[in-house]
N, C-alpha and C positions, 0 to 999 in steps of 0.2 A: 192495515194492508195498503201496499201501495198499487195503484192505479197504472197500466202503463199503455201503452200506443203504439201503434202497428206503423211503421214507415216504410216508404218503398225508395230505395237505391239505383237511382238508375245511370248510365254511364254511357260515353260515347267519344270514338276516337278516332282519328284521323291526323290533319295538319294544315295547318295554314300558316300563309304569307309571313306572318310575325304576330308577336303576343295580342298588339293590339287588333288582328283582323280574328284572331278566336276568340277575345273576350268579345267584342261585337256581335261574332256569331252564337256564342253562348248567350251573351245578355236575350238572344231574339228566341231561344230555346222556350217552349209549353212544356210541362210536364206533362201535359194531358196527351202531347202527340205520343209520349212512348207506348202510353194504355191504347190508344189507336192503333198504332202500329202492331205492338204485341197480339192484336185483336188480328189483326189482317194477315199477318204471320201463321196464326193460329189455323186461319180460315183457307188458305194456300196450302199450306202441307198438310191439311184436310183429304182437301181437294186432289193435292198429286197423289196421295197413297190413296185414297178412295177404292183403285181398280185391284188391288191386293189385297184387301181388306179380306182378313180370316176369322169365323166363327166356330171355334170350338171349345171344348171340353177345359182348355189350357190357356186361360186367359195372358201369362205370361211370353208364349208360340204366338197368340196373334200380334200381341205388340213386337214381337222380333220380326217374324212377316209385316207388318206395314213398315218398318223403321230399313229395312233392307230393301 
């Protein structure tokens, strides 16, 4: 049986100057900020839908109330 390994994909776009001011900018890339980031995103739109937040019977009704 073969063994296999979980990778994360991450990506990001925009534009610069010319090739060589994005490979610069890339070379300077963490992959750890995206897991940060994705953390604080996570922890934001928490926080904005917080005051919507529904409890009921219809678990799929509250995530439409907070996501709207």
């Amino acid at each position: 049986m073969r063994a296999y390994r979980s990778h994360d994909v991450c990506g990001i776009f925009g534009h610069g100057k010319d090739k060589s001011s994005v490979k610069t900018f890339a070379d300077t890339l963490d992959p750890d900020v995206f897991v940060i980031k994705e953390e604080e995103n996570r922890v934001l739109h928490e926080d904005l839908t917080r005051a919507v937040s529904t409890r009921t019977s219809r678990p799929l009704f509250d995530d439409y109330v907070r996501q709207s």
